[in-house]
VOPAGU-2260 file (C-alpha; in pm, 1 decimal, decimal comma):
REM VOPAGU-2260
SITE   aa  ch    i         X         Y         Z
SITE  UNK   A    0       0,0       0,0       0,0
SITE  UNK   A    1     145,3     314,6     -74,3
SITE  UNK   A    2      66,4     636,1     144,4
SITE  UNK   A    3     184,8    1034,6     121,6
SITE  UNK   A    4     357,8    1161,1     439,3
SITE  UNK   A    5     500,6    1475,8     448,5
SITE  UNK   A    6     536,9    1528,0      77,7
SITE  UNK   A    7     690,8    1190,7      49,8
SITE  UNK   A    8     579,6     841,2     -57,3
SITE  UNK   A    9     587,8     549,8     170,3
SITE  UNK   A   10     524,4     188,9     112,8
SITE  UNK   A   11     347,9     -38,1     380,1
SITE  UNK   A   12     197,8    -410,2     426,1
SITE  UNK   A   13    -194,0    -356,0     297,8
SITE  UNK   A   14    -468,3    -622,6     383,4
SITE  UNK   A   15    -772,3    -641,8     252,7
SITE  UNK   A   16   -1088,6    -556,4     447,8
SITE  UNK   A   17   -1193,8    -938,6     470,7
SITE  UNK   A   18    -917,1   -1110,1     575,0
SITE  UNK   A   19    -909,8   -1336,3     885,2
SITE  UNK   A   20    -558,3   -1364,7     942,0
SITE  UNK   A   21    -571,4   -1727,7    1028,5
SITE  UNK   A   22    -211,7   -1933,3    1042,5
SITE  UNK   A   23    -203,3   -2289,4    1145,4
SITE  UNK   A   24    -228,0   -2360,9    1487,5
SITE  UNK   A   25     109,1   -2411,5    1662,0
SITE  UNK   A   26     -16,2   -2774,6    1844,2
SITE  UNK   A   27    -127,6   -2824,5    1477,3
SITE  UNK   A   28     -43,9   -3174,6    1304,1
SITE  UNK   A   29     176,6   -3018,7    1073,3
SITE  UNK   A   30     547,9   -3000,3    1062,5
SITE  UNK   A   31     754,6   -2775,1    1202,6
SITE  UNK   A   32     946,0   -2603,2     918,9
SITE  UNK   A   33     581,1   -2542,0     787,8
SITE  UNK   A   34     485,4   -2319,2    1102,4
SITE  UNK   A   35     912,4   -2167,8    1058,5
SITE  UNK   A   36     791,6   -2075,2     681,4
SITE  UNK   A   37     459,2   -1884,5     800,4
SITE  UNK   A   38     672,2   -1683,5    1039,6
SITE  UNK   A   39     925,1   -1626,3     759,1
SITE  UNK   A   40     700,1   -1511,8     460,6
SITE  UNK   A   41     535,3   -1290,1     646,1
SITE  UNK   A   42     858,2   -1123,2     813,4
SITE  UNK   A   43     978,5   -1090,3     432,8
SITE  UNK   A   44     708,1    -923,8     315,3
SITE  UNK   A   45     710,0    -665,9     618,7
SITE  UNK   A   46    1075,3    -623,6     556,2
SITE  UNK   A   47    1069,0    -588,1     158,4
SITE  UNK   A   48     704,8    -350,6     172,5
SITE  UNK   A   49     787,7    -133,7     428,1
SITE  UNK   A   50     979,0     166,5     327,0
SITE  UNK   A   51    1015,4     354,8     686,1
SITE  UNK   A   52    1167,1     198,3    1022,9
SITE  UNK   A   53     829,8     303,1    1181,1
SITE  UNK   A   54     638,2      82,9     981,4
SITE  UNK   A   55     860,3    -187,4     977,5
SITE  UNK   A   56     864,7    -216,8    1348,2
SITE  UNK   A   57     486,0    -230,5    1368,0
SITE  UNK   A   58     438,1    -459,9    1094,9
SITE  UNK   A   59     644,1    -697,6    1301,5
SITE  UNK   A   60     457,2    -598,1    1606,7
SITE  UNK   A   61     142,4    -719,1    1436,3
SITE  UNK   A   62     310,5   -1062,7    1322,2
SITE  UNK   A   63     412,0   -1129,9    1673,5
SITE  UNK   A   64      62,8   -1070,3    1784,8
SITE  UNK   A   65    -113,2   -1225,3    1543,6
SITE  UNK   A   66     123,0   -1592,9    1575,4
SITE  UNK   A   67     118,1   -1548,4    1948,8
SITE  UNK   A   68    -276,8   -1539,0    1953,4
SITE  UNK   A   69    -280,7   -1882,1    1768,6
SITE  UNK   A   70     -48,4   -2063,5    2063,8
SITE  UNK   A   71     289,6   -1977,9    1883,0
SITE  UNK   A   72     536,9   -1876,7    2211,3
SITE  UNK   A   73     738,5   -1565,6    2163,7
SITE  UNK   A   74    1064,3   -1819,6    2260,6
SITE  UNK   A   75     975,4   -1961,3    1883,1
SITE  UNK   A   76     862,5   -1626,2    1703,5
SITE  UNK   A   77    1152,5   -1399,3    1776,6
SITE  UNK   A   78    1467,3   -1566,3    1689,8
SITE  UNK   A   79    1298,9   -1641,1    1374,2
SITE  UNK   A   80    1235,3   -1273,9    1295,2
SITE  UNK   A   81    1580,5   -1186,9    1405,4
SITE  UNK   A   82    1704,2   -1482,0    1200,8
SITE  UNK   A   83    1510,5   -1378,5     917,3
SITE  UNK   A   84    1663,1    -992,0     931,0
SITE  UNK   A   85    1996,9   -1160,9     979,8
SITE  UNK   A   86    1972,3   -1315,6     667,6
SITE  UNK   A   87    1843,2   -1058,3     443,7
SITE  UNK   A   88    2134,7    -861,6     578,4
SITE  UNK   A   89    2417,8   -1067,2     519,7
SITE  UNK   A   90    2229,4   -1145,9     148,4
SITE  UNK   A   91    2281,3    -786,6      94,2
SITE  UNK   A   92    2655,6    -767,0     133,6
SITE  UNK   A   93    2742,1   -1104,2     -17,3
SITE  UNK   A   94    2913,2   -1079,4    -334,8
SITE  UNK   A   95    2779,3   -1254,9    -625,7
SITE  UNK   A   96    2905,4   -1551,3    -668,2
SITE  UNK   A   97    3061,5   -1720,7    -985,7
SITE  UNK   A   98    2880,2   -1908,5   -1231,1
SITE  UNK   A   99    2941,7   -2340,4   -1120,3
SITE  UNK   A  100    3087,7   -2511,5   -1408,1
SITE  UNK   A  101    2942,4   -2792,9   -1290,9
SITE  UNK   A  102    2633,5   -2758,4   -1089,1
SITE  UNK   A  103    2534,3   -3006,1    -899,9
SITE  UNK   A  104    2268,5   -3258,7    -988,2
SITE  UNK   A  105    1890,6   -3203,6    -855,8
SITE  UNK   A  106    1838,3   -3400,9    -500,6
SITE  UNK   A  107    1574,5   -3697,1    -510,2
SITE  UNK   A  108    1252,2   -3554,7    -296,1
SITE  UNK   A  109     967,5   -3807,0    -192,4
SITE  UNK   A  110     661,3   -3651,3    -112,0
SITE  UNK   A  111     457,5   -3888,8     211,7
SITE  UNK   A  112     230,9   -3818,5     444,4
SITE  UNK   A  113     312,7   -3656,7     782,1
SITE  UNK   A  114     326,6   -3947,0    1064,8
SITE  UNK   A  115     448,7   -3732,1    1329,1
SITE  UNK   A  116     792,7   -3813,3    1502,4
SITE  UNK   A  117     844,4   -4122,4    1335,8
SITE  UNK   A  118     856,4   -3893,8    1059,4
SITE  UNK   A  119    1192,8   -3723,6    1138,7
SITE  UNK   A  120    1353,1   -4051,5    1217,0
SITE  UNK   A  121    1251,1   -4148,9     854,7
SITE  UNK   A  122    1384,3   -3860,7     679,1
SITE  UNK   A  123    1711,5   -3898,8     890,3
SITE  UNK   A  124    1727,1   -4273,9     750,3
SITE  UNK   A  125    1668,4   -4146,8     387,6
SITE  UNK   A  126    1915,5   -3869,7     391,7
SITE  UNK   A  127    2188,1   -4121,6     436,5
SITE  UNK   A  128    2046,7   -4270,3      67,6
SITE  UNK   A  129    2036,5   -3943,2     -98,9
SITE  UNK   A  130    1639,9   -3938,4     -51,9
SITE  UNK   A  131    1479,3   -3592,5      51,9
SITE  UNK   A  132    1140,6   -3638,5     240,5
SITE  UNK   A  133     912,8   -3407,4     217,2
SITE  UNK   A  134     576,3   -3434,2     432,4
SITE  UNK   A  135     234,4   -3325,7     223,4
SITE  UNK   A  136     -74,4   -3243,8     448,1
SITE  UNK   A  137    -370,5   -3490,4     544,7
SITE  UNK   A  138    -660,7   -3531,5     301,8
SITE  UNK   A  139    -948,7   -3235,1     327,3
SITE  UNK   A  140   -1285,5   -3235,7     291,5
SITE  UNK   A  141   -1242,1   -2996,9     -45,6
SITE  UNK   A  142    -964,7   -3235,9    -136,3
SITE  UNK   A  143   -1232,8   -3570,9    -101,7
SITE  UNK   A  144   -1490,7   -3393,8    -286,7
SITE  UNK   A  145   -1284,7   -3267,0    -609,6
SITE  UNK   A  146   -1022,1   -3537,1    -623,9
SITE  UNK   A  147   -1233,8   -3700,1    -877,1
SITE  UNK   A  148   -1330,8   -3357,3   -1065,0
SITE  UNK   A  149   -1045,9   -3400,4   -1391,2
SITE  UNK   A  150   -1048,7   -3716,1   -1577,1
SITE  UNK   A  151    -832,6   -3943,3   -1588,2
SITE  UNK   A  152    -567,1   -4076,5   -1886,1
SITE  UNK   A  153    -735,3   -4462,9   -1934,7
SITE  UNK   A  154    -502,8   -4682,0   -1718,1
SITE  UNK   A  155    -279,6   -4862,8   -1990,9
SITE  UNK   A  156    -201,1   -4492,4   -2122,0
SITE  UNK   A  157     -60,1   -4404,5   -1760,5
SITE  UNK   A  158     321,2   -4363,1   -1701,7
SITE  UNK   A  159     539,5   -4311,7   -1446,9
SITE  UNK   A  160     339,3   -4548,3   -1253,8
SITE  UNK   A  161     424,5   -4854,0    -972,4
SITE  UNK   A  162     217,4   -5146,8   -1056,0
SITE  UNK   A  163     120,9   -5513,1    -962,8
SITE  UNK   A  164     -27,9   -5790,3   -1184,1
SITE  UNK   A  165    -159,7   -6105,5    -989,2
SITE  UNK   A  166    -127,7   -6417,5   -1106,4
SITE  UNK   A  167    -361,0   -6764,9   -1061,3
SITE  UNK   A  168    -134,4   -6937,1    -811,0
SITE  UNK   A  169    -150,0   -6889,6    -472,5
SITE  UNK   A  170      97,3   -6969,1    -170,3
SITE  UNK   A  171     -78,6   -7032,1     141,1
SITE  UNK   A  172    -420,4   -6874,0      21,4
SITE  UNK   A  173    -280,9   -6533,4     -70,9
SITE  UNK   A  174    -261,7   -6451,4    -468,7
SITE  UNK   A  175     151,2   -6455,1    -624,7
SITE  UNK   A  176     172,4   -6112,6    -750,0
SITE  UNK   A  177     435,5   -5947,7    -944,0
SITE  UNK   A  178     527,6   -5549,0    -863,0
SITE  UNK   A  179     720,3   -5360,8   -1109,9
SITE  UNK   A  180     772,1   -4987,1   -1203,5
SITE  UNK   A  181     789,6   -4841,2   -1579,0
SITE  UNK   A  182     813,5   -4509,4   -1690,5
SITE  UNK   A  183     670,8   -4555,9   -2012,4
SITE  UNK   A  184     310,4   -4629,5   -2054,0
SITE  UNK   A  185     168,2   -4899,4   -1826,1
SITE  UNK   A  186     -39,9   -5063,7   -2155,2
SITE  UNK   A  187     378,9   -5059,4   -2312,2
SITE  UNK   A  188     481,3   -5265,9   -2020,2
SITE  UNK   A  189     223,6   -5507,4   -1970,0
SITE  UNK   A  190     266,3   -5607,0   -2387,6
SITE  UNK   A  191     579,2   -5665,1   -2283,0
SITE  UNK   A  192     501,1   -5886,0   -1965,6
SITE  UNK   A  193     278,5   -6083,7   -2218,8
SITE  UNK   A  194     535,0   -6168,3   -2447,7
SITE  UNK   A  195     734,2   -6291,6   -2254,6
SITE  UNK   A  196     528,3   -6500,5   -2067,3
SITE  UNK   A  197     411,2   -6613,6   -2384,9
SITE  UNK   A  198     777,3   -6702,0   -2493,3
SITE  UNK   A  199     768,4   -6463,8   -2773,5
SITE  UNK   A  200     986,9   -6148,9   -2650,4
SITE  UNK   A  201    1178,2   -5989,2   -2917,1
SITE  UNK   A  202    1439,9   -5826,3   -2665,2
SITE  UNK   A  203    1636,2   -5912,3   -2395,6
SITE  UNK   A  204    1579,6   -5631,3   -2247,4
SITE  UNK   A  205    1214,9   -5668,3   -2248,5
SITE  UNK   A  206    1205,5   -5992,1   -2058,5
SITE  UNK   A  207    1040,8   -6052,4   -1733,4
SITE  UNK   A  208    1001,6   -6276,1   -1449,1
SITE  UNK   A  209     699,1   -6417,8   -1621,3
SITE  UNK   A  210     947,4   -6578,3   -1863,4
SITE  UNK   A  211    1053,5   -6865,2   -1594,2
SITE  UNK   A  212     639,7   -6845,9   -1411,7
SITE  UNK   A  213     438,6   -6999,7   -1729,3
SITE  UNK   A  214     248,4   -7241,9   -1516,8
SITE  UNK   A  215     -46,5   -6953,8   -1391,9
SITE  UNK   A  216    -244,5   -6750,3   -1632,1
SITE  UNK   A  217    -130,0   -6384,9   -1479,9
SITE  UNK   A  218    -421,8   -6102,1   -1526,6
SITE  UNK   A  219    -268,7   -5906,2   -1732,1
SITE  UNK   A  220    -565,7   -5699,5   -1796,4
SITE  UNK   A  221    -639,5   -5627,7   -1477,6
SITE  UNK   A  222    -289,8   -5463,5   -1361,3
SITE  UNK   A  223    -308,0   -5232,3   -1102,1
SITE  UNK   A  224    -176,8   -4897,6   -1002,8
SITE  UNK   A  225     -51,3   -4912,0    -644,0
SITE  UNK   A  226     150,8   -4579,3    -686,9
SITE  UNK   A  227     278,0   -4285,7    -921,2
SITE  UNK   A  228     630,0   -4068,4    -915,8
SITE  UNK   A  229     826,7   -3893,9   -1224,4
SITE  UNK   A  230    1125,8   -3936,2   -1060,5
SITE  UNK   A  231    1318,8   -4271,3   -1168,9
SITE  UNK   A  232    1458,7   -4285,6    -748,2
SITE  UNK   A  233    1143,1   -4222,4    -646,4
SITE  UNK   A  234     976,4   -4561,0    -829,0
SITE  UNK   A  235    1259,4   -4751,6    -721,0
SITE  UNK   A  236    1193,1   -4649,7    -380,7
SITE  UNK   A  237     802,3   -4757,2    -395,5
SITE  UNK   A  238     862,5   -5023,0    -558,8
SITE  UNK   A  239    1102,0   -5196,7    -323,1
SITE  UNK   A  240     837,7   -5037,5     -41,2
SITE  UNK   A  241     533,2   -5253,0    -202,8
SITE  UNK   A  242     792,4   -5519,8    -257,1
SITE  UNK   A  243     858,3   -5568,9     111,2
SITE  UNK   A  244     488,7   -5500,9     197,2
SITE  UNK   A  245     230,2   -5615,7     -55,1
SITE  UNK   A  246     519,1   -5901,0    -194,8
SITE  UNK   A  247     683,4   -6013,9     109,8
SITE  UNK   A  248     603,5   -6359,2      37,4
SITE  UNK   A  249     605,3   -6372,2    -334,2
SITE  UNK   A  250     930,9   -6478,6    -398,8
SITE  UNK   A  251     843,7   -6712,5    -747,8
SITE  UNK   A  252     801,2   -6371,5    -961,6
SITE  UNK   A  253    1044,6   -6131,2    -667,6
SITE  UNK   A  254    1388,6   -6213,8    -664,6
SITE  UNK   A  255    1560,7   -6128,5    -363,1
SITE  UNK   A  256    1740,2   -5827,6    -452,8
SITE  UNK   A  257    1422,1   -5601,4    -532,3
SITE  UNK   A  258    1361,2   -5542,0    -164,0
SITE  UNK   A  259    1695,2   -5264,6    -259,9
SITE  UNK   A  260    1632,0   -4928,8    -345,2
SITE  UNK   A  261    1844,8   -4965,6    -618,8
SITE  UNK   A  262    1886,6   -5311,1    -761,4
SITE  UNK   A  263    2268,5   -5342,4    -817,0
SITE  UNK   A  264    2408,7   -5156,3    -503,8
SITE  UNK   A  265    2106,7   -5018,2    -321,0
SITE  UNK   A  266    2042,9   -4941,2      46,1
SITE  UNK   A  267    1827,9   -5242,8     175,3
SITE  UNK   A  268    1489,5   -5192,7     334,6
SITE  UNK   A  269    1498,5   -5330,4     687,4
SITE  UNK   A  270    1241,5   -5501,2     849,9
SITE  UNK   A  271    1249,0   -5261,6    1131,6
SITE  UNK   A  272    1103,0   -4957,0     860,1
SITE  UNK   A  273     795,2   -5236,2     766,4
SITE  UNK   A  274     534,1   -5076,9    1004,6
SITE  UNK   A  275     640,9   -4727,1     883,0
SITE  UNK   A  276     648,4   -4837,5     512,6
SITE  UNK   A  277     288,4   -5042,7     548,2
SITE  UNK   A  278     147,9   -4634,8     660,3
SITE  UNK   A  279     239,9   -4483,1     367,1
SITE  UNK   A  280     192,3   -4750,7     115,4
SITE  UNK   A  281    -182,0   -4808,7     174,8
C-alpha cells in the first residue's frame, strides 16, 4: 500500500478488508518447518514492503501478535524474525558468486504423508540414501470432494506409474503377485510382460520374471496402479516399499534383490522400517 507523508511516498503491508488472518495452529499436526515458513514469509514481506523503520517495526509488532494469539510462544517467534533480518542482511553484502561449471545434480525428494515423530527418524534414515522427504498435508474435505473432478488418462495410457499384476497361483491362500515400475506407458509394459510369458519377446531387455512363471495364467488386464512418481529414485523407492509389503512372500516372480532401493548396489529396506512403510503404502 502506498501512502503520502510529508510530501513523500511510503510503502506499507496492505490487507484487505476481509481477511481473517488465520495461520495454522502451533499444536497443529503439521510439521515444524511449515509453522518456521509462516513466520518467515510474512517477516519478508514486512521487511521488503515497508519503506520507513516506523512501519517496519509495527508490521512486526502485528506478526508477533497475530502468531502469538494462535499458541505460537514468543521463545519460537523472535529468533525467527531476528534470524530472518539476519539473513536478508548478510544477502545484501554477499558478493555474487561465480557461475558453477558444474552444478550439482537435482536431489531426489519423496513426497509422504506426515506421521508425526516417526517422521523425522525417517527422513534422517533417507538422507543417508540421498532421498529428501518431504511431508504433504492430510486429506481435506475440499480435497475428497474434487479429487475425482479431472479425468483421468485410461489406465494402460498411464506412465510413471508402480504397478502389480496377480497371477492364478497362490501360496498359502494369498494370490503370487508381481510389482514392477515403468516409466513408459503402463499398456507398453504389460505387452511386454505378455510376451514374454508367452515365450515370444523380441528383446532381452524386455524380458520378465513371467518368462521362468508360465504355469499360472497372470491377469494381465487387470494390472493395477498401487503408486505414481516422475522421478526414476522415487519408483525404485516404492517399488522396493510394495515389494517388502504387498510381496513379502512372493518370492516365485520377486527375486531377492528387489527389496533394494536400487537393484545393483542399493540401500536395503529393513524389516524394522515395515510398520512405517505399510502407513504410507496403503
Amino acid at each position: 500500500m502506498i501512502t503520502r507523508q510529508d510530501n513523500k511516498f511510503t510503502t506499507n503491508v496492505y490487507r484487505k478488508a476481509c481477511t481473517t488472518n488465520q495461520v495454522p495452529a502451533f499444536n497443529s499436526y503439521t510439521e515444524t518447518r511449515y509453522l518456521r515458513s509462516a513466520i518467515r514469509s510474512d517477516c519478508l514481506r514486512a521487511i521488503r514492503y515497508c519503506s520507513s523503520v516506523k512501519n517496519r517495526l509495527q508490521e512486526l509488532d502485528f506478526i508477533r501478535k497475530k502468531f502469538h494469539r494462535h499458541g505460537y510462544p514468543l521463545s519460537f517467534i523472535n529468533p525467527i524474525l531476528r534470524r530472518t533480518e539476519k539473513d536478508l542482511q548478510l544477502k545484501a553484502r554477499a558478493l555474487p558468486s561465480p557461475p558453477n561449471p558444474s552444478p550439482l545434480p537435482a536431489p531426489v525428494r519423496l513426497s509422504v504423508p506426515f506421521a508425526g515423530p516417526c517422521f523425522y527418524q525417517l527422513k534422517r534414515e533417507a538422507n543417508k540414501i540421498g532421498i529428501q522427504l518431504v511431508s504433504k498435508p492430510s486429506q481435506t474435505i475440499g480435497t475428497l470432494l474434487c479429487s475425482q473432478a479431472k479425468h483421468r488418462l485410461p489406465k494402460q495410457q498411464e506412465s510413471n506409474v508402480i504397478y502389480c499384476i496377480e497371477c492364478s497361483c497362490r501360496v498359502e491362500g494369498d494370490p503370487v503377485v508381481y510389482i514392477g515400475e515403468t516409466d513408459r506407458e503402463l499398456g507398453t509394459r504389460v505387452r511386454e510382460h505378455r510376451e514374454s510369458w508367452a515365450g515370444s519377446v523380441r528383446s532381452r531387455a524386455n524380458a520378465s520374471a513371467f518368462s521362468t512363471h508360465r504355469d499360472c495364467t497372470p491377469a494381465f488386464d487387470d494390472a493395477k496402479i498401487l503408486n505414481r512418481a516422475c522421478h526414476h529414485q522415487m519408483r525404485l523407492l516404492l517399488e522396493s516399499a510394495y515389494i517388502r509389503t504387498v510381496g513379502r512372500r512372493e518370492a516365485v516372480l520377486v527375486s531377492p534383490n528387489d527389496a533394494n532401493v536400487n537393484r545393483n548396489s542399493g540401500a536395503l529396506l529393513q524389516d524394522r522400517w515395515l510398520p512405517i512403510i505399510r502407513r504410507f503404502c496403503r
